[in-house]
C-alpha positions as CSV (number, residue, x, y, z in Angstrom):
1,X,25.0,-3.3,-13.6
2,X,25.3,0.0,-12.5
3,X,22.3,2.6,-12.9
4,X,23.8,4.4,-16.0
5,X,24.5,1.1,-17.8
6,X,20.6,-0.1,-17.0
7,X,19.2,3.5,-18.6
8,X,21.6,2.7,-21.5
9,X,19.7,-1.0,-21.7
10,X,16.2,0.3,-21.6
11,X,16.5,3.2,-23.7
12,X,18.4,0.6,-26.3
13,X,15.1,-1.4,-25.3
14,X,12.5,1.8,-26.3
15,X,14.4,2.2,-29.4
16,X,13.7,-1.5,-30.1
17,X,9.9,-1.4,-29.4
18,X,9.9,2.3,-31.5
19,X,11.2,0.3,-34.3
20,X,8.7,-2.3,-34.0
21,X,5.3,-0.2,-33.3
22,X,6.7,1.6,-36.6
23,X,6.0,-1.7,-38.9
24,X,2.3,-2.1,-40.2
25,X,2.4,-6.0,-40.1
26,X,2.1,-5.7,-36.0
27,X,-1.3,-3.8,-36.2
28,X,-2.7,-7.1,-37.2
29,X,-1.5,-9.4,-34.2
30,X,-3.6,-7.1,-31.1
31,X,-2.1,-9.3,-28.5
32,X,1.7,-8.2,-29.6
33,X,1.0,-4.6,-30.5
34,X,-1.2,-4.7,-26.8
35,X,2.1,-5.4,-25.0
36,X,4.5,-3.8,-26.9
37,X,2.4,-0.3,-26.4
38,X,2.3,-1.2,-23.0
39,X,5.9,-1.7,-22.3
40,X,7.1,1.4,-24.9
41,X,4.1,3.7,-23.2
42,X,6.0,2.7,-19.5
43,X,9.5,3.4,-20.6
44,X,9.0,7.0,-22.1
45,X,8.9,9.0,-18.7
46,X,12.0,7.1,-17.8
47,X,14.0,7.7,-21.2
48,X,13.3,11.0,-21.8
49,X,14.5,12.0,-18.3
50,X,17.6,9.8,-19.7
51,X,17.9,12.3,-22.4
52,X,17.6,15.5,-20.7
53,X,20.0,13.9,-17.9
54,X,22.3,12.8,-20.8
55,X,21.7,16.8,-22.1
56,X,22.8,18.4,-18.6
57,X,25.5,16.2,-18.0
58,X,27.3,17.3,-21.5
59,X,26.1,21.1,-20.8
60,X,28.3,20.5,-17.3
61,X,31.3,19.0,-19.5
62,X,31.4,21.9,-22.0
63,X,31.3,24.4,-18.9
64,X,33.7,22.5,-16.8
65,X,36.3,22.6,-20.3
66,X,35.6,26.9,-20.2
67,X,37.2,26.8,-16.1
68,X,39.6,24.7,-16.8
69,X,41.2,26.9,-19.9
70,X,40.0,30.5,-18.3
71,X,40.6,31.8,-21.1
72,X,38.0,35.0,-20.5
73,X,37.1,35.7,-16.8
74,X,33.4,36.9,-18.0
75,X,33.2,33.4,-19.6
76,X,34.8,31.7,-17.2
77,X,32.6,33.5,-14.3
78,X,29.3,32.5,-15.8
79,X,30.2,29.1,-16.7
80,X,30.8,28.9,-12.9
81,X,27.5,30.4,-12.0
82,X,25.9,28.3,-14.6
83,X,27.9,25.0,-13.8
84,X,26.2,25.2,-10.1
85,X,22.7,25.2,-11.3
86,X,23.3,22.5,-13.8
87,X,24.8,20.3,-10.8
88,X,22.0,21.1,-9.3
89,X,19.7,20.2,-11.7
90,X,21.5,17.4,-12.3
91,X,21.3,15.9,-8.8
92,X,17.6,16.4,-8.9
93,X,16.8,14.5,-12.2
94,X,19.4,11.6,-11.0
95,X,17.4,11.4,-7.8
96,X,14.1,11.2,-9.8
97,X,15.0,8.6,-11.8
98,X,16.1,6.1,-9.4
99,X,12.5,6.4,-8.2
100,X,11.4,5.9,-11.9
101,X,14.1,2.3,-11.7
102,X,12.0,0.9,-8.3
103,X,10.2,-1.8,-9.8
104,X,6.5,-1.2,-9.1
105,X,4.5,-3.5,-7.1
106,X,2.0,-5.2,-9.3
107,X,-0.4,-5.1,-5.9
108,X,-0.3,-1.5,-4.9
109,X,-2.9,-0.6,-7.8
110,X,-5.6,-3.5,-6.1
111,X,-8.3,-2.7,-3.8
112,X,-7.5,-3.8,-0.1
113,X,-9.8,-5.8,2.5
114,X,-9.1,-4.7,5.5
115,X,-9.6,-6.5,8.7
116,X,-9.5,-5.5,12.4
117,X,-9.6,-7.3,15.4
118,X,-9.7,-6.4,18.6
119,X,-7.0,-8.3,21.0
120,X,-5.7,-7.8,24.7
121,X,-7.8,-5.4,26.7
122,X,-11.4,-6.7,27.0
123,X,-14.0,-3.8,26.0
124,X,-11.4,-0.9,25.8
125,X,-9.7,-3.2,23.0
126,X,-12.9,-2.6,21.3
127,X,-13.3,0.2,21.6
128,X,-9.9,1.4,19.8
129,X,-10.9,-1.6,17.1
130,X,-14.2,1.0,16.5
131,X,-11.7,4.2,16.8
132,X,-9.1,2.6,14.3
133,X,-12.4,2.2,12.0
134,X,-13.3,5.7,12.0
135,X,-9.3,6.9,11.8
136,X,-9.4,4.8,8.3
137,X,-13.1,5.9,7.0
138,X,-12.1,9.2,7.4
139,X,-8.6,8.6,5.6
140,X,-10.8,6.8,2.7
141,X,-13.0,10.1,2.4
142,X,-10.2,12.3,2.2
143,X,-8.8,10.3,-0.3
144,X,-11.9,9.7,-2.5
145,X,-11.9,6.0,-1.8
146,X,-15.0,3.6,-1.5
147,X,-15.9,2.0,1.8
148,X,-17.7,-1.3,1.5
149,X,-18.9,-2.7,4.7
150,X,-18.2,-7.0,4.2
151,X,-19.0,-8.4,8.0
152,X,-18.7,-7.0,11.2
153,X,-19.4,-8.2,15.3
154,X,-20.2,-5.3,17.5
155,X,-19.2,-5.4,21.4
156,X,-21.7,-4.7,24.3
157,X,-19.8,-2.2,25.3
158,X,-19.3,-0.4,22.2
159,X,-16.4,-0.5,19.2
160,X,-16.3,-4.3,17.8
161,X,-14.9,-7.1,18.4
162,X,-14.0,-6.9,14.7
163,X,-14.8,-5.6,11.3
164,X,-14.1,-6.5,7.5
165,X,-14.3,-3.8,5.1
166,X,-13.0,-2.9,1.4
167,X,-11.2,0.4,0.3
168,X,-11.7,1.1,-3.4
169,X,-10.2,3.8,-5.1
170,X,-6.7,4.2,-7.0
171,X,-3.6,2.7,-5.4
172,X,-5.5,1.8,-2.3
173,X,-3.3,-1.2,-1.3
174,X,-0.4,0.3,-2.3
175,X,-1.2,2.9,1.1
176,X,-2.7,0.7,3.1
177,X,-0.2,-2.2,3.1
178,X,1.9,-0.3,5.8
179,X,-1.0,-0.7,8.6
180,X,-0.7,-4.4,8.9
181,X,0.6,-5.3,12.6
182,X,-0.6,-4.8,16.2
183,X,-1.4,-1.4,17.1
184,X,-1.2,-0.2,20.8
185,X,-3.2,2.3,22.4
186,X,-1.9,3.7,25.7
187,X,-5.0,5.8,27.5
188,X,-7.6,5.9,30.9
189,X,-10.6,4.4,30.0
190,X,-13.6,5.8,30.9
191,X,-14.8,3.4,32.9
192,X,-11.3,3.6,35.0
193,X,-11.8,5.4,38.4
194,X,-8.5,5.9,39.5
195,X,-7.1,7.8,36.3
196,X,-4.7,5.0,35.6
197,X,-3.2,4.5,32.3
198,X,-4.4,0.6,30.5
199,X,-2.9,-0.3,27.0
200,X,-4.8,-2.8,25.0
201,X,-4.5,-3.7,21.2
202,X,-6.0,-4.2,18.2
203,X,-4.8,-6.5,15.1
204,X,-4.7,-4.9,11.2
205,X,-4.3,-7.5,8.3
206,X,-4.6,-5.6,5.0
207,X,-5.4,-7.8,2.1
208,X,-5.0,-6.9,-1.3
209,X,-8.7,-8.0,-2.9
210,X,-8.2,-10.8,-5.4
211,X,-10.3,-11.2,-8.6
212,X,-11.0,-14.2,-9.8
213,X,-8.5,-14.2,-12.7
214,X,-5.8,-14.3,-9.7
215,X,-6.8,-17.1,-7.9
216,X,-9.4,-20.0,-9.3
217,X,-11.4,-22.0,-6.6
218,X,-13.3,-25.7,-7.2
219,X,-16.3,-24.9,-5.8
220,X,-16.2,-28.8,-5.1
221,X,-13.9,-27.4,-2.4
222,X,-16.5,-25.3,-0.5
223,X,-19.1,-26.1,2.1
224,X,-21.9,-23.2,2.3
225,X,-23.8,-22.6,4.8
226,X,-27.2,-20.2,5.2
227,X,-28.0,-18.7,8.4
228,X,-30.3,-16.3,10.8
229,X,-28.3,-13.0,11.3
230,X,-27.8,-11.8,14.2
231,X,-26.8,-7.6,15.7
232,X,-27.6,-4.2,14.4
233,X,-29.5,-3.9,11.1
234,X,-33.6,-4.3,11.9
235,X,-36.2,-6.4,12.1
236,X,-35.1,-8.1,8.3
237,X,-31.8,-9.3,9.4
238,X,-33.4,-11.6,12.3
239,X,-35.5,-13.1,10.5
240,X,-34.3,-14.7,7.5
241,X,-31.3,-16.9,6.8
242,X,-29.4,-14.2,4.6
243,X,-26.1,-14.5,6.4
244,X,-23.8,-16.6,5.0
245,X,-20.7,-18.8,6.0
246,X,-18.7,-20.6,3.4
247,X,-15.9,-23.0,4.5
248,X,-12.9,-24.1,1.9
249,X,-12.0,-27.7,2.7
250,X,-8.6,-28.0,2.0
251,X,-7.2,-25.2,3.7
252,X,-9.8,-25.1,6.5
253,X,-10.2,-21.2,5.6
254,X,-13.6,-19.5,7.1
255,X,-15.4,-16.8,6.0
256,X,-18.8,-14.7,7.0
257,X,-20.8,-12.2,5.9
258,X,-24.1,-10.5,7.1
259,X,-24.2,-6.9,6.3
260,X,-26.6,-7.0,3.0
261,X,-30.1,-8.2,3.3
262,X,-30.1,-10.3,0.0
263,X,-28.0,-14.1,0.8
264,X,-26.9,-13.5,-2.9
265,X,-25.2,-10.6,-2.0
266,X,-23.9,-11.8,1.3
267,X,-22.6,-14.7,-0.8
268,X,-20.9,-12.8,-3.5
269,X,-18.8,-9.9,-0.2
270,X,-18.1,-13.8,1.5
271,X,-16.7,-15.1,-2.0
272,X,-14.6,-11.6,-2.1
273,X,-13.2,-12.4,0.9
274,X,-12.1,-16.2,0.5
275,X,-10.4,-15.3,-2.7
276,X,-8.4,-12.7,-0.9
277,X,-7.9,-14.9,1.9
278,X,-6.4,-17.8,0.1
279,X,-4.7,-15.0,-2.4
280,X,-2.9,-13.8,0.9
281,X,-0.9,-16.9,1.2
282,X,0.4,-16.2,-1.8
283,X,1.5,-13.0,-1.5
284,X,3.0,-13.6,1.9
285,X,5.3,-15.9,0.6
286,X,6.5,-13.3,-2.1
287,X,6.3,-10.8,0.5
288,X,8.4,-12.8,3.3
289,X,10.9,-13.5,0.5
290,X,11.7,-9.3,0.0
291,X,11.5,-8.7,3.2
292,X,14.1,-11.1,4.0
293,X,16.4,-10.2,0.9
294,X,16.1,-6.7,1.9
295,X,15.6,-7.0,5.6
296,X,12.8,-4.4,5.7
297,X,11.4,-3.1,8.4
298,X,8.6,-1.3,6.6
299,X,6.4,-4.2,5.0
300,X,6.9,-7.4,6.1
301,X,3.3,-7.5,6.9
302,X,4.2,-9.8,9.8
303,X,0.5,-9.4,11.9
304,X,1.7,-10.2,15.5
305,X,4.4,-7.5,14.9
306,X,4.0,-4.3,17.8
307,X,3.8,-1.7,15.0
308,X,2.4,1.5,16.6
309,X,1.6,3.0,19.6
310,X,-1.2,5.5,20.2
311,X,-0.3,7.3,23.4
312,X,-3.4,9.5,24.3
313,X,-2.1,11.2,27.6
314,X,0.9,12.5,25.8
315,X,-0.9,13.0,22.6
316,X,1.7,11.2,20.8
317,X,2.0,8.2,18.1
318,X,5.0,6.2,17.6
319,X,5.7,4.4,14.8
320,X,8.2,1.4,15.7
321,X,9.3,0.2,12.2
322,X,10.9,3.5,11.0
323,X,11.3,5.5,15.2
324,X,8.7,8.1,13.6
325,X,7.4,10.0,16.8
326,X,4.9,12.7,15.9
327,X,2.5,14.4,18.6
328,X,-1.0,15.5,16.7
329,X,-2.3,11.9,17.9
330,X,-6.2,14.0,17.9
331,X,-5.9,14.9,14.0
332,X,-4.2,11.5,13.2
333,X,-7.4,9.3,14.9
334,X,-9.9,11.8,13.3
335,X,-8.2,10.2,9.5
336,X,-5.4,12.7,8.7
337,X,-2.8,10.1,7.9
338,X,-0.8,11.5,5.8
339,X,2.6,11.8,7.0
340,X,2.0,9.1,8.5
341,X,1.9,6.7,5.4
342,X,4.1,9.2,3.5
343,X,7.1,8.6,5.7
344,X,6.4,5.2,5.7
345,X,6.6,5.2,1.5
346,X,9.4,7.1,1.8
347,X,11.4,4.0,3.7
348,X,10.1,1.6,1.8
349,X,11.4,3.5,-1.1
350,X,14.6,4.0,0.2
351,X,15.3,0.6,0.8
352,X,14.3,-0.8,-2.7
353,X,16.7,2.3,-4.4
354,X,19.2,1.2,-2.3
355,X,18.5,-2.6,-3.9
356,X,18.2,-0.7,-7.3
357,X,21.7,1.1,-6.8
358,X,23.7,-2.4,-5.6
359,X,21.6,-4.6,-8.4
């Protein structure tokens, strides 16, 4: 089905859900008037750009049939003038809706947990785990997003050897999905006396958070366990079992938290974290299966993939997925990853319109 022939089919479809939000005997079933305003309220955007499209497209006919008979030069000039613009116009709105076609990942809109560990490179490798941190705290504020703290183990030496966290805010997983991987980072550490160059890692797994409507656990299926916790946070934190650890049996899955004061609270971040955890497996399997129908490069979410490279002498990130090579590495670790994610949306994109188009 070509892209024309699908607009036809779903503006045949709004016409179909016009007719039935026009009859008074669905205002008394909620559930069906629910989802039929939800479906007519997500095809309008897309339809009317059908119309207008369907508009220009005839406009370009009518001046096209003026050239062809040049019957009045005058005419026949300013259909020419105007027959450019409409093309133009034309082109734009065609391009627009094929974004409006790309089915919409029901996971972007979720919250994300995101987790990063550090991995080859001893203490330096903690230390980028802590600079990674900071890059995506500071992208959160810029973006109005809500950083929640879930568990966290520092190193000696500074950074950590890694940290959970959640990102709320509006389409927060649909960003952040892109940063799961291995990240390099290419740099002297400070503690290196000859000026040589050391590259170490640090792991990224993005979660997106799962309520408890998406995923049920049998809490017959958990072992909990209370205990003294242990690092930065006072006096209160040594002294009282409010760190939790919760086990689920059947998959073997571990989680930990220890950053509130209250077990109860502890309890409910840990419980976060499980049913995102467990959720994940899920998703990976949907995941894998795009990513193999459409060979992406972009979001296959594959964690011991070599996604990124921070080169500090050189000032320089690569991103590996997409060859993007940009060289403002000082804004980018201070949070401003923009064009960063942007260009990575922008593949993504343009591998699911090209799936759209050949659908």
């Amino acid at each position: 089905m070509n892209i024309d022939n699908k607009l036809a089919h779903l503006q045949s479809r709004y016409q179909e859900l016009s007719v039935a939000l026009s009859d008074p005997d669905i205002y008394g079933q909620p559930e069906k008037l629910t989802k039929i305003t939800k479906e007519h309220s997500s095809l309008k955007a897309l339809v009317d750009d059908y119309r207008i499209l369907l508009d220009i497209r005839s406009q370009i006919d009518g001046n096209r049939e003026i050239i062809e008979g040049n019957e009045d030069p005058e005419l026949t000039e300013m259909a020419r003038s105007e027959l450019k613009e409409l093309n133009e116009r034309a082109d734009a709105l065609e391009e627009k809706i094929r974004m409006e076609l790309i089915p919409k990942d029901p996971e972007d809109s979720k919250n994300a947990i995101v987790e990063i560990r550090a991995g080859t490179g001893g203490d330096e490798a903690a230390l980028f785990a802590g600079d990674l941190f900071e890059m995506y705290r500071r992208y959160a504020d810029g973006r109005n997003w809500k950083l929640d703290l879930m568990d966290l183990h520092e190193s000696e030496k500074g950074g950590y050897k890694d940290i959970v966290f959640k990102l709320e805010g509006v389409d927060v997983f649909g960003e952040m999905k892109y940063e799961s991987g291995v990240h390099r980072v290419q740099r002297v550490p400070e503690t290196e006396s000859q000026g040589r160059v050391h590259t170490s890692a640090a792991t990224v797994a993005v979660l997106p958070e799962a309520e408890e409507v998406d995923i049920q656990i049998n809490p017959a299926d958990l072992e909990f366990e209370a205990y003294r916790a242990s690092g930065a946070g006072g006096q209160h934190v040594n002294t009282t079992d409010s760190a939790v650890r919760i086990r689920h049996v059947p998959t073997g899955v571990v989680v930990t938290c220890q950053q509130e004061r209250s077990q109860h609270k502890n309890r409910e971040k840990a419980m976060a974290m499980l049913r995102s955890r467990l959720y994940e497996h899920e998703y990976d399997k949907k995941r894998a299966e795009r990513a193999e129908a459409r060979k992406s490069q972009v979001s296959t979410g594959d964690r011991s993939a070599k996604i990124r490279t921070y080169n500090y002498p050189q000032g320089r990130l690569t991103d590996h997925r997409i060859g993007l090579t940009l060289y403002n590495l000082d804004a980018i670790i201070k949070g401003d990853l923009t064009d960063v994610i942007k260009a990575l949306r922008v593949q993504d994109n343009l591998e699911r319109m090209k799936e759209v188009s050949e659908s």
